[in-house]
N, C-alpha and C positions, 0 to 999 in steps of 0.2 A: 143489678144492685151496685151501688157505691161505695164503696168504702173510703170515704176521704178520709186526711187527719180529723177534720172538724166532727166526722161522723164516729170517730173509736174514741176521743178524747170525750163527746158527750154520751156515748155509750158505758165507757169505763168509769165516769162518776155513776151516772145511774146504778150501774151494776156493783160498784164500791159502796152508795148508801141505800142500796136493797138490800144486799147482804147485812151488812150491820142494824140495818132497821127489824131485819128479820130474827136475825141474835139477838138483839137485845128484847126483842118481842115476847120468843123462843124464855129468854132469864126467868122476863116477867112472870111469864105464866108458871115455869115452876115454881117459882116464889107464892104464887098466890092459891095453889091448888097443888093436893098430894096427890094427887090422879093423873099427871103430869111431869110423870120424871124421866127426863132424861140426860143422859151423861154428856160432858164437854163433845165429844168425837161427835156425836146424833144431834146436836145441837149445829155445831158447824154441819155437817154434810144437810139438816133440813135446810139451813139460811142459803148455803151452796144450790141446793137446787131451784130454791126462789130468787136465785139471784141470777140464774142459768134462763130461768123465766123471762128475765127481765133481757137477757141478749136475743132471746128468739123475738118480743115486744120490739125493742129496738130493730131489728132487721125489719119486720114486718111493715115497722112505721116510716123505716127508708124508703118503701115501697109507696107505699097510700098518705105521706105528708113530701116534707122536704125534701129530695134525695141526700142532701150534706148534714139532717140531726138525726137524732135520734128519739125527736120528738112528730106526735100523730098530728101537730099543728103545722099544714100546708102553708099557714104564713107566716111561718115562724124565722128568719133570716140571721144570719147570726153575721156580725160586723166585725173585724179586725180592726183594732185599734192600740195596734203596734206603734209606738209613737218613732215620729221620723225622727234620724240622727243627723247631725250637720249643722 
């Protein structure tokens, strides 16, 4: 396995809006239903583990797509487009 920059940089958004998608999922549903309560700490530690989800997904998919994303799409290529100085 790989670990380039290109593969932790597209890793670490994934798992930054897993987490938050999960939180904020996590809100909703206590908001909508009294049979679902839990506290700020149980709230982060569930989104925390779905987000942990999402770096063992990303490793796997270094494996069976790109070796350099974090995405299951083998044609997936990612371009630098660093603009030249000079």
């Amino acid at each position: 396995m790989s670990f380039t920059k290109t593969w932790f940089k597209d890793t670490s958004e994934r798992v930054a809006a897993t987490f938050v998608e999960a939180f904020a999922g996590l809100w909703v549903l206590q908001g909508a239903t009294d049979s679902f309560n839990l506290d700020f700490a149980k709230k982060a530690a569930a989104a925390g583990v779905i987000a942990a989800a999402a770096v063992l997904k990303a490793a796997l998919a270094s494996k069976l797509g790109d070796k350099d994303s974090a995405s299951l799409n083998a044609d997936l290529h990612t371009v630098d487009v660093t603009p030249e100085v000079g």
